[in-house]
C-alpha positions in Angstrom: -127.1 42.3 26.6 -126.0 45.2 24.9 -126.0 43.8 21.0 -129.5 42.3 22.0 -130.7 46.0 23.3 -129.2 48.0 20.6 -129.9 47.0 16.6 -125.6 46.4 16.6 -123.7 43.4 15.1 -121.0 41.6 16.3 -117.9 42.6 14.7 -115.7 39.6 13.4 -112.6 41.4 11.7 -110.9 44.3 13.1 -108.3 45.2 9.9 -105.9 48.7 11.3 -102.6 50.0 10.2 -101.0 52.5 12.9 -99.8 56.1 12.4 -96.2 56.0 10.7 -94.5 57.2 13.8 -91.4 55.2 13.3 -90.6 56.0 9.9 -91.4 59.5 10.6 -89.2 60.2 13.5 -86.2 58.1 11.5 -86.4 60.8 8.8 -85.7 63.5 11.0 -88.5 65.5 12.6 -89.3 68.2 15.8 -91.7 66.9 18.7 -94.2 68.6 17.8 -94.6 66.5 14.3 -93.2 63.4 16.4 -96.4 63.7 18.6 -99.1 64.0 15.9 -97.5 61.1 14.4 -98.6 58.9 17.8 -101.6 57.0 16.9 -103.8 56.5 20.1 -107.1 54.7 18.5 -105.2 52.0 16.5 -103.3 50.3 19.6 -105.9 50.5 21.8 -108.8 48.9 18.7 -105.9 46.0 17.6 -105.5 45.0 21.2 -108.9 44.7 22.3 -109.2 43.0 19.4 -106.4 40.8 19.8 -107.5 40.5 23.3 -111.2 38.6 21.9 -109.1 36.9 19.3 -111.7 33.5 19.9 -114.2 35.8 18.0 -112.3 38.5 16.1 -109.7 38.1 13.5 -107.6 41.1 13.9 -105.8 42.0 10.8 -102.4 44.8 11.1 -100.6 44.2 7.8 -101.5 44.0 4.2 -99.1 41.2 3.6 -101.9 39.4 6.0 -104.9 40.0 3.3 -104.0 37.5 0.5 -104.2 34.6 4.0 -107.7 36.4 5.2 -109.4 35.7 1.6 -108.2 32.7 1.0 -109.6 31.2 4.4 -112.6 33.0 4.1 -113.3 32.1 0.3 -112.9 28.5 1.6 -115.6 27.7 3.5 -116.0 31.1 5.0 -114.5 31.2 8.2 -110.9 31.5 9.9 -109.5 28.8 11.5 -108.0 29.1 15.3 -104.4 29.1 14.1 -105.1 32.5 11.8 -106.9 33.8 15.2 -104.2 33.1 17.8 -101.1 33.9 15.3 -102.7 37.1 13.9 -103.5 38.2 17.9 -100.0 37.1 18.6 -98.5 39.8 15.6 -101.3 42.7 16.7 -100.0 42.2 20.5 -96.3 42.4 18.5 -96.9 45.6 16.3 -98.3 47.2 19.5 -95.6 46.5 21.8 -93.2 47.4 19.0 -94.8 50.9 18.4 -94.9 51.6 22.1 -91.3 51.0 22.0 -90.3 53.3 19.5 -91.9 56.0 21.1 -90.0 55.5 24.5 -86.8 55.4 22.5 -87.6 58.5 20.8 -88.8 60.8 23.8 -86.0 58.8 25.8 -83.4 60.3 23.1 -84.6 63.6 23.1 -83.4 64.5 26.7 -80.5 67.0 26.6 -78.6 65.1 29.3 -78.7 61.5 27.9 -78.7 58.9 30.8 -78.4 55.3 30.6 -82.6 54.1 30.7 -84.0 52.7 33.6 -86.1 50.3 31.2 -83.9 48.8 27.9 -86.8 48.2 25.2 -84.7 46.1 22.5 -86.5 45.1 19.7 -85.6 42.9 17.2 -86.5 41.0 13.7 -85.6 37.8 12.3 -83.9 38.1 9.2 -82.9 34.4 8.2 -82.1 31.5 10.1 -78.6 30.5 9.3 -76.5 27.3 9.2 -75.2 27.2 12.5 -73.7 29.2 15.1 -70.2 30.4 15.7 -69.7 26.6 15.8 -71.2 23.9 13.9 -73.2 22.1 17.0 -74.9 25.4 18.1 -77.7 27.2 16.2 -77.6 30.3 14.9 -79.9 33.3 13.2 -79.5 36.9 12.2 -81.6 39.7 13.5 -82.3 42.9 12.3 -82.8 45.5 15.6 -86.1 47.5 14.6 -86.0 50.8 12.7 -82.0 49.8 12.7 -79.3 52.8 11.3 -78.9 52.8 7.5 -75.2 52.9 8.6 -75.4 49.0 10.0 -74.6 45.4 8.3 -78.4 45.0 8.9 -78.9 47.2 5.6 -76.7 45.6 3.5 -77.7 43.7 0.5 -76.4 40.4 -0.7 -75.4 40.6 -4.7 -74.0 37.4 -5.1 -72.0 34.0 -3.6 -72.6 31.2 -1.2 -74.8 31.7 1.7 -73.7 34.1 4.9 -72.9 32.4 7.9 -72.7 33.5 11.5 -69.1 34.3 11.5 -69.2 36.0 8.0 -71.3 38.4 9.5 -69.5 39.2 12.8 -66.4 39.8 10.8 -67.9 41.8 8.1 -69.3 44.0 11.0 -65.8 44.5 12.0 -64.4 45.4 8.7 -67.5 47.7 8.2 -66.6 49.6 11.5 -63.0 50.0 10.5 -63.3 51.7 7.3 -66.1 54.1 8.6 -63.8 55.7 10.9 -62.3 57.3 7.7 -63.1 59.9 5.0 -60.4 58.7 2.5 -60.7 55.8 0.5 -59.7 53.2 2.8 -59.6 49.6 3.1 -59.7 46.7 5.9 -58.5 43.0 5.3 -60.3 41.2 8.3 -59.8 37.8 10.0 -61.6 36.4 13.4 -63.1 39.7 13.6 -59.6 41.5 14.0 -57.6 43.6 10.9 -54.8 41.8 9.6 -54.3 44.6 7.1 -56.0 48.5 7.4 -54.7 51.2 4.3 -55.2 54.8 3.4 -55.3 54.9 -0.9 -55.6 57.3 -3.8 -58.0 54.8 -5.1 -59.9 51.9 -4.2 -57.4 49.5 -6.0 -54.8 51.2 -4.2 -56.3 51.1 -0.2 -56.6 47.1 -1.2 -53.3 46.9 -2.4 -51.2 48.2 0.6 -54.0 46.7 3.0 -53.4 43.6 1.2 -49.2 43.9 1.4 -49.6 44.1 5.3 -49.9 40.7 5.7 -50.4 38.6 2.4 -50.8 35.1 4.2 -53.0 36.3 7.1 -55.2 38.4 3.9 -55.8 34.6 2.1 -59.7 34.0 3.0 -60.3 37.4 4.8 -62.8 39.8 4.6 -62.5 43.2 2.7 -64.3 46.3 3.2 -63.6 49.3 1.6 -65.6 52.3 1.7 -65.6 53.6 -1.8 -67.0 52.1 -5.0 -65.1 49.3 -6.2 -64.4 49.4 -9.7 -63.3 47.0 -12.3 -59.5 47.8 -11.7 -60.5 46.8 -7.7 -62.4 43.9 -8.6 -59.7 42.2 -10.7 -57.4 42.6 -8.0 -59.6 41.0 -5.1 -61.1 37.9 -7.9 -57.3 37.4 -8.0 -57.5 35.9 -4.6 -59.0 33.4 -2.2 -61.7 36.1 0.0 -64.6 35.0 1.8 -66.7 38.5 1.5 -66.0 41.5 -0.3 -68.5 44.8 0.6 -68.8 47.9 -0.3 -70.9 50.6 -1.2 -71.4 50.1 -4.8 -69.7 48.6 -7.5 -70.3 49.3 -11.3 -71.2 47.1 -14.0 -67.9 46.1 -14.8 -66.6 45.3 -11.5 -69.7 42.4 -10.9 -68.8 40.4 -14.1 -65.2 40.4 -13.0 -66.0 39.4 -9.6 -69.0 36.8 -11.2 -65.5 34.7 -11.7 -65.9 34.1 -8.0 -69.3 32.4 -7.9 -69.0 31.5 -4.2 -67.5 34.9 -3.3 -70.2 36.8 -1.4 -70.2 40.3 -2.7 -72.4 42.2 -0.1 -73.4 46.0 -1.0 -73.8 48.7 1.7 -74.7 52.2 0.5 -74.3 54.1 3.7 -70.7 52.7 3.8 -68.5 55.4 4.2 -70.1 57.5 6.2 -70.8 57.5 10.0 -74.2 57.8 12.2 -74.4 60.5 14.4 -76.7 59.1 16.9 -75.6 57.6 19.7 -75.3 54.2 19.9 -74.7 51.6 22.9 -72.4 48.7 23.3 -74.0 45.0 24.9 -72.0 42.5 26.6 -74.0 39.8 27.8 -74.0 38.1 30.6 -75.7 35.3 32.7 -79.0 36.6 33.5 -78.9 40.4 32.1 -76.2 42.6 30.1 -73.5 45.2 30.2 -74.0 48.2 28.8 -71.6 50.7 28.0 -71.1 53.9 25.3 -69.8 52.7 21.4 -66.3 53.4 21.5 -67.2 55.4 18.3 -65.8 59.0 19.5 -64.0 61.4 16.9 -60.5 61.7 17.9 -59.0 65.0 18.4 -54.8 64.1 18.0 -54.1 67.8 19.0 -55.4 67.3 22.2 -53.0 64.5 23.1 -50.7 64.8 25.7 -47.0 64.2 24.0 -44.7 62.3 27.2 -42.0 61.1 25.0 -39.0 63.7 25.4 -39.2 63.9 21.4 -42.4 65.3 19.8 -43.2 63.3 17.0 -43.5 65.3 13.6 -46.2 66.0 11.4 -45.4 62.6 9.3 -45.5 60.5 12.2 -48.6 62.1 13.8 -50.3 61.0 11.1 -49.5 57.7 11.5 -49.8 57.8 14.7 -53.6 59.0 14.3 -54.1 56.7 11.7 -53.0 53.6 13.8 -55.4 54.6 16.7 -58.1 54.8 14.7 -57.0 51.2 13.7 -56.5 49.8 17.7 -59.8 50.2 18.9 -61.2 47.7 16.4 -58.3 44.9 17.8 -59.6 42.6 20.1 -57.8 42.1 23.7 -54.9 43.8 24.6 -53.5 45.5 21.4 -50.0 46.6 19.4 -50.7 47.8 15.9 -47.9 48.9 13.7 -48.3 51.9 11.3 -46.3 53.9 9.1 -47.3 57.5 7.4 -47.3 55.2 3.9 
């Protein structure tokens, strides 16, 4: 009644990109910019036209524009699939953006609570071969507007394809080595460290992490947390490893590891360092989850409480530190041997 009052048109194509909020709140901002960054038109236009999707293609990404003109260069219209699967990303984006605003405003209170509502959000990133097992399926997914200090950053360089339990171990070894600021190295298996070192060098950390346990080491996963070199890369090519990563590696140290053509050589800038948000731990269960703070405190060793008649010394408080660093990252319950070397 309206269109046929009014001299109006029906609209057919609805074509919106949001406010950047995300991307500006993950490069560090106040409220007050976080807030003008909250698009309020854009939701509400995508969803109601989402919402008439029968009659209204509703386009939220550019990627989508090279799809619109080819269907309607064709015989100029859209088909229902582009309709429904186009609504389906708009109702997506929108329910995406709302959840990044919770999770902001939710992290901005002083006195941080668990939430009463858990928003998780997450991307494929690649289907993989199978699951922790052969007869179960698996994929990868990337949690939305994740930390530049998780696996989900890193980038693969070269070697065979990752699989499921490539990944859960290379997020092990990642963990391990960020817990220190000196060129360190973890030699992972199963998703436990058969071999954790302090070095002057990255060719040294591998060494000694490599000496803890030589046989355990053969098919392992390394991490190391400074740039691997060609001296490093010699030394690894040397021997059978599933995954090497790091956070850079120089020219050198590619065409020596290029001998390894299945050897997957994974690059993580932000390895190295650690995030200083605060980050929860899922266990899940039938019918909901767990949730519990990241065991990702600093450790303060002079606040121990010494029980042992004799106080260790200053050598073995190191290596005392250096071994609790290592124990969190063991799975069940846990012994791990360290000396000051």
């Amino acid at each position: 009644k309206e269109l046929a009052a009014n001299p109006l048109s029906p609209i057919d194509m609805v074509g919106c990109n949001l406010y950047p909020f995300p991307e500006v709140v993950a490069g560090g901002c106040g409220m007050k910019e976080a807030m003008e960054n909250v698009d309020i038109g854009g939701p509400a236009m995508i969803r109601a036209a989402a919402k008439n999707h029968e009659g209204v293609l509703v386009v939220t990404d550019p990627n989508q524009y090279d799809d619109v003109l080819k269907e309607i260069t064709g015989d100029g219209d859209v088909s229902d699939e582009m309709r429904l699967e186009f609504a389906r990303r708009a109702f997506r984006l929108a329910s995406v953006y709302d959840s990044a605003i919770y999770k902001y405003l939710q992290g901005s209170k002083k006195d941080m609570e668990f939430p009463r509502t858990l928003w998780l959000v997450f991307e494929k990133v690649k289907d993989l071969r199978y699951g922790e097992n052969p007869h179960q399926r698996g994929a990868f997914y990337r949690e939305e507007f994740s930390s530049q200090y998780s696996l989900a950053s890193a980038k693969q360089i070269q070697g065979k394809e990752l699989s499921f339990n490539n990944i859960m171990d290379m997020d092990a070894a990642v963990a391990i080595v960020s817990e220190f600021d000196r060129p360190a190295c973890a030699v992972v298996k199963h998703a436990n460290p058969c071999g954790v070192a302090f070095g002057e060098s990255a060719v040294d950390a591998y060494r000694r992490a490599h000496l803890t346990d030589p046989v355990s080491a053969f098919g392992g996963i390394i991490s190391l947390n400074r740039k691997v070199d060609a001296e490093a890369a010699e030394e690894i090519a040397g021997t059978f490893v599933e995954c090497l990563i790091a956070p850079s590696y120089d020219g050198a140290a590619l065409e020596k590891l290029k001998k390894r053509k299945n050897l997957r050589v994974m690059e993580l800038p932000s390895l190295g360092g650690r995030s200083a948000s605060r980050s929860l731990d899922f266990k899940r269960i039938k019918g909901g989850f767990l949730v519990q703070d990241a065991d990702d405190d600093e450790d303060n060793a002079r606040a121990w409480e010494i029980v042992t008649h004799r106080k260790p010394d200053e050598k073995e408080m190191e290596a005392a530190t250096f071994a609790w660093k290592v124990v969190r990252h063991v799975k069940s319950n846990s012994i791990v041997f360290g000396t000051q070397d």
